[in-house]
C-alpha positions as CSV (number, residue, x, y, z in Angstrom):
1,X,92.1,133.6,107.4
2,X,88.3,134.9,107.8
3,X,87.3,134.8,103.9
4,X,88.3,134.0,100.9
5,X,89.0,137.7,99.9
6,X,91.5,137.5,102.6
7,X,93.1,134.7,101.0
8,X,93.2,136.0,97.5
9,X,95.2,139.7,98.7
10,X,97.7,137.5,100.3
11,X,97.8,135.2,97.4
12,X,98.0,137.8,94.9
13,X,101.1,139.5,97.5
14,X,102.9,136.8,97.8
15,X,102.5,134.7,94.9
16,X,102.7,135.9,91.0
17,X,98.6,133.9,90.8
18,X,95.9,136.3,89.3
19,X,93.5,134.7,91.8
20,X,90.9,135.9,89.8
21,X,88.5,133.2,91.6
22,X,89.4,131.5,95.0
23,X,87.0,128.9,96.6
24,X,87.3,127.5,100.4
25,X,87.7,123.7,99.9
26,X,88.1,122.8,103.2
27,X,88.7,124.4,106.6
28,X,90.0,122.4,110.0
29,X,90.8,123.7,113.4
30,X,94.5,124.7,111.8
31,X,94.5,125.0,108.6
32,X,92.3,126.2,105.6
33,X,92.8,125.4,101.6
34,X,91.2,127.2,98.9
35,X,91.0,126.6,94.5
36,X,92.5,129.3,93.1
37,X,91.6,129.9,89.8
38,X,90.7,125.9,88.9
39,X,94.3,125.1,88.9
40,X,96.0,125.6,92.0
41,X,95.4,124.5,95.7
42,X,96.4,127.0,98.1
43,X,97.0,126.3,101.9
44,X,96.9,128.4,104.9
45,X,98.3,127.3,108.0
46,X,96.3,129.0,111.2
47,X,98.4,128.3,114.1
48,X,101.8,127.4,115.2
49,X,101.7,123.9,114.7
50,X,100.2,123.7,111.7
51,X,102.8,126.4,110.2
52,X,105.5,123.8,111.5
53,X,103.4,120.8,109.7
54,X,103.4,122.7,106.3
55,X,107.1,123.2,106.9
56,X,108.2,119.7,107.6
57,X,106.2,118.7,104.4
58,X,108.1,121.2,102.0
59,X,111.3,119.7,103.2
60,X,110.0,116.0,102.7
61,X,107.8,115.9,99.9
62,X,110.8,117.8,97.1
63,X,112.5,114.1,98.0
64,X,109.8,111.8,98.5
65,X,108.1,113.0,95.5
66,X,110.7,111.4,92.9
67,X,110.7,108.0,94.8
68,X,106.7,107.4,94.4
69,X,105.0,106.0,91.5
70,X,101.9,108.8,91.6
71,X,101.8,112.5,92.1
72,X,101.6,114.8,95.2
73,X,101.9,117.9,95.8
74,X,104.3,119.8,94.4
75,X,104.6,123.1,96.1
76,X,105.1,126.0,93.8
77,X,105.0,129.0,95.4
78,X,105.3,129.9,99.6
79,X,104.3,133.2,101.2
80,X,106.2,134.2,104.0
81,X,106.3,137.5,106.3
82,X,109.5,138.4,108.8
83,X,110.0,134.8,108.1
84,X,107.0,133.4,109.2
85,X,105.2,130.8,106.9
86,X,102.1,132.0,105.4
87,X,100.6,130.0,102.7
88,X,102.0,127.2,99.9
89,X,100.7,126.5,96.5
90,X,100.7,123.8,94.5
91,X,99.1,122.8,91.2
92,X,95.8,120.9,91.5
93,X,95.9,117.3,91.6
94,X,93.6,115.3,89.2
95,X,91.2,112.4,90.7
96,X,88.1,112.2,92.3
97,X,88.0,110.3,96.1
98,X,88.7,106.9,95.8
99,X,85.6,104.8,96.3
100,X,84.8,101.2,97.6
101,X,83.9,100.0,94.0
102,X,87.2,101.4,92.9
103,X,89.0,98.8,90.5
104,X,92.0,96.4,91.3
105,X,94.0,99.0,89.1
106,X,93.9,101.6,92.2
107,X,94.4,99.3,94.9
108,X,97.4,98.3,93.2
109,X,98.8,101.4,92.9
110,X,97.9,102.2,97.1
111,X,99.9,99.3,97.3
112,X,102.9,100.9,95.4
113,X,102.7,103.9,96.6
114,X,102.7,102.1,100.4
115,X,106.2,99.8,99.4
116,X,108.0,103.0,98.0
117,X,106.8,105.0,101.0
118,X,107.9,102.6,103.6
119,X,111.3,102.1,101.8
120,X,112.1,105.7,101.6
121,X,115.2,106.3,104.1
122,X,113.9,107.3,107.8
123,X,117.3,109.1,108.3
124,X,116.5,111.5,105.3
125,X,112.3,111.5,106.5
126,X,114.1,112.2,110.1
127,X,116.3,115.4,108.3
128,X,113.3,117.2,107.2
129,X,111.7,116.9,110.5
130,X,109.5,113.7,110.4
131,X,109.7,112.1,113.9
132,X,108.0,109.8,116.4
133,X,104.8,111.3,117.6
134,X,102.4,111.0,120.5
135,X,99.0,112.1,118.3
136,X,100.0,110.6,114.7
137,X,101.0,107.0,113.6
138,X,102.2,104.6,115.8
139,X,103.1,102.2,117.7
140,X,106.5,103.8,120.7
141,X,107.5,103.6,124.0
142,X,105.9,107.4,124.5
143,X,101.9,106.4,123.3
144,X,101.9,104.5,126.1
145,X,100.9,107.5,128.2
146,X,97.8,107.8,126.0
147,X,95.3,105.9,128.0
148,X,96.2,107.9,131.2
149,X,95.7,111.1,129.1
150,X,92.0,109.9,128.1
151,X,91.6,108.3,131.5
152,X,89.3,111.1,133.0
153,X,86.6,110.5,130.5
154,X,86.3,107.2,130.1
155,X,84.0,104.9,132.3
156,X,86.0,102.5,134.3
157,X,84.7,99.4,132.1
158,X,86.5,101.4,128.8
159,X,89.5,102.5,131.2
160,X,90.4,98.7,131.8
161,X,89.7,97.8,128.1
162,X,91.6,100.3,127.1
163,X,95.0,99.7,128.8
164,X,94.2,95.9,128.5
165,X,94.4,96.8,124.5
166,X,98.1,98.4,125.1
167,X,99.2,95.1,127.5
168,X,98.1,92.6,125.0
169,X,99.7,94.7,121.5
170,X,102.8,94.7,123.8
171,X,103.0,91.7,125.0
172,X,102.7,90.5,121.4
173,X,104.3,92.9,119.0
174,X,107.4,93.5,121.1
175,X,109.2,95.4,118.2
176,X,108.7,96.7,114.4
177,X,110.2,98.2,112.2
178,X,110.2,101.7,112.0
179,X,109.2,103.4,108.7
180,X,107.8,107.2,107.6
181,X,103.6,106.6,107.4
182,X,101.4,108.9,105.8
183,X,99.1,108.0,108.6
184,X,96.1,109.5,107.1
185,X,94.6,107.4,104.0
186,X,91.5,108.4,104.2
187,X,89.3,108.5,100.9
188,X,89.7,111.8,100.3
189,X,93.3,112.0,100.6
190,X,93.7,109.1,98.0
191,X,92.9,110.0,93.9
192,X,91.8,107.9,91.3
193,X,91.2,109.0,87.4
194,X,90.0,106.3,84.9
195,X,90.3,103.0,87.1
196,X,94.0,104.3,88.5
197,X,95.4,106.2,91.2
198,X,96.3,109.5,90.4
199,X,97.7,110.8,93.6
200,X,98.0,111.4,97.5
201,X,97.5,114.6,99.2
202,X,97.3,116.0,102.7
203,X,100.3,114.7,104.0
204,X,99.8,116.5,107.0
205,X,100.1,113.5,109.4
206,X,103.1,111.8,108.2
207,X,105.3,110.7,111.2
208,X,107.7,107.5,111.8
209,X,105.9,104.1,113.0
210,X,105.0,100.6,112.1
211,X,104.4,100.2,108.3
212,X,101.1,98.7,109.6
213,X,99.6,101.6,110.8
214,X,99.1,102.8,107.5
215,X,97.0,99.8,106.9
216,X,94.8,100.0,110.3
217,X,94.0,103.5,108.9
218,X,93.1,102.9,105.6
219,X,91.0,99.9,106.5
220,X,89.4,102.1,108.9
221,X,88.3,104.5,106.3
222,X,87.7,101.5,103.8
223,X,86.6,98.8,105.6
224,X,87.9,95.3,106.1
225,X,86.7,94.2,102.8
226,X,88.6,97.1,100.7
227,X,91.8,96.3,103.4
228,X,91.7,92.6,102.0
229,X,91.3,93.2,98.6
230,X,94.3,95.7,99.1
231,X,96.2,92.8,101.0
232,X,95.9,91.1,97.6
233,X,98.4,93.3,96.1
234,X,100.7,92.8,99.2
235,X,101.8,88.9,99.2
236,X,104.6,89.3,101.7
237,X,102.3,90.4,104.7
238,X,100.0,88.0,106.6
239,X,96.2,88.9,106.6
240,X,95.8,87.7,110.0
241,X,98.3,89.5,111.3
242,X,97.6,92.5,109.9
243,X,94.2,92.0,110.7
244,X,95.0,91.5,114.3
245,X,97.2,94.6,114.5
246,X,94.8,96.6,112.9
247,X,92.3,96.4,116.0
248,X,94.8,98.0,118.4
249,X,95.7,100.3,115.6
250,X,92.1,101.5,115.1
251,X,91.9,101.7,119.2
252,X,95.5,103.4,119.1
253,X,94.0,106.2,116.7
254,X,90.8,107.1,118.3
255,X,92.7,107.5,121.8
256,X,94.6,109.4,119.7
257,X,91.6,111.7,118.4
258,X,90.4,111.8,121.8
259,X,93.1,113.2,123.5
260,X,93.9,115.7,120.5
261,X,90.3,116.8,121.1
262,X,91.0,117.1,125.0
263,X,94.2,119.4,124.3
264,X,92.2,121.8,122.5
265,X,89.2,121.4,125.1
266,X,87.1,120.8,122.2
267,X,84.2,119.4,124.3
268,X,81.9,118.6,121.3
269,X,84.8,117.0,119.3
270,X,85.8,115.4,122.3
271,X,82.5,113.4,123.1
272,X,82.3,112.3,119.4
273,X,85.5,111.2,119.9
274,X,85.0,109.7,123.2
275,X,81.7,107.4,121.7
276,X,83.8,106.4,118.7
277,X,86.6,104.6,121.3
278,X,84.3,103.4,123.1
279,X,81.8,101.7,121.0
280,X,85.3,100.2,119.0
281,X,86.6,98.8,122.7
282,X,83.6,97.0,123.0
283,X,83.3,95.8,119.8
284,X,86.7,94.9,120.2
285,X,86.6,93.0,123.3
């Protein structure tokens, strides 16, 4: 998907949109999205894995949708070609990026949309292909192999930080339970209109893991202070504990960028990534 001309023939092919305007509104390694028309959101998956991504979240969102107290994306329209998936639309959501200065109002409804989420049924998350994964959410038996993935780019003083990280969140948090994340609650993923939340998009990460992880991520994003005023609207979980897990989380997910970044032998992305870990096992220390 070179331009947004591109875009707008296989839009208007395989969708009945006029697509008499489409603008690029955000491009990643596998994926593209482009406006169409002021209305719609139209995304392009540009390898394998992400075609397999957009697939797993047309079979989970249709059931997930119903269950949450805000919108996300409904998908509309799909393009395919001999069977392959080429591109899903779905109406625009409303909401601008939620902000640190964002009201109690929104934080409530993160926390909402975070209960309802966690409660949905893994078996019917597991039916339309949401699993365990090595590079998204957390915590399993299998992410254990992370820090000997990274291991060849790491100094020695970050090599024994990091696997004293996965010892001591082992050692401590034996088990958990086991929940679909959205594993990605990052501002611009997460809508507010008029004090409220409006909606979650990109749901491009969500996996099976500790409900937790969906904190550590958002509080990265956040900051502590926005994570404990969220916290507020959560009176059955423990501050301290979350805060605690939160650390290895916030380890756990740069490891995780670092050896996504190693896999594609992104060099650049991969010594942003590297600095990132290693100034948070320091800190962390």
């Amino acid at each position: 998907m070179e331009s947004a001309d591109d875009a707008r023939a296989l839009i208007r092919e395989h969708t009945p949109l006029a697509a008499k305007t489409v603008t690029e509104l955000g491009r990643g390694t596998d994926s593209v999205a482009y406006l169409v028309d002021g209305d719609w959101v139209a995304r392009f998956p540009l390898v394998a894995d992400a075609r397999e991504t957009l697939r797993r979240e047309l079979a989970l969102l249709t059931g997930l949708a119903p269950t949450l107290p805000v919108a996300i994306p409904a998908v509309e329209h799909v393009g395919r070609r001999d069977g392959e998936l080429l591109l899903a639309a779905y109406r625009l959501l409303p909401g601008e990026p939620l902000a640190a200065s964002a009201p109690d109002g929104a934080l409530a409804g993160v926390a909402a949309v975070l209960g309802a989420l966690h409660a949905y049924p893994v078996a019917d998350a597991a039916s339309a292909g949401v699993r365990m994964e090595l590079l998204k959410g957390g915590y399993h038996d299998a992410q254990r192999a992370l820090p000997a993935i990274v291991d060849g780019v790491l100094s020695r003083a970050d090599r024994v930080r990091l696997d004293d990280a996965f010892r001591r969140f082992e050692r401590d948090h034996p088990s958990a339970p086991v929940v679909p994340l959205h594993a990605d609650l990052k501002p611009a993923h997460v809508l507010c209109e008029s004090g409220r939340l409006s909606g979650v998009i990109d749901w491009g990460d969500v996996s099976l893991g500790d409900p937790d992880f969906d904190l550590a991520v958002f509080a990265m994003f956040f900051g502590d202070a926005m994570l404990a005023r969220l916290l507020e609207h959560l009176p059955d979980l423990d501050p301290a504990g979350v805060a605690e897990k939160t650390r290895f989380f916030t380890t756990l997910r740069w490891t995780q960028d670092l050896a996504f970044d190693l896999e594609r032998r992104d060099r650049e992305a991969a010594a942003s990534a590297r600095r990132r870990l290693s100034e948070h096992l320091q800190r962390a220390a």
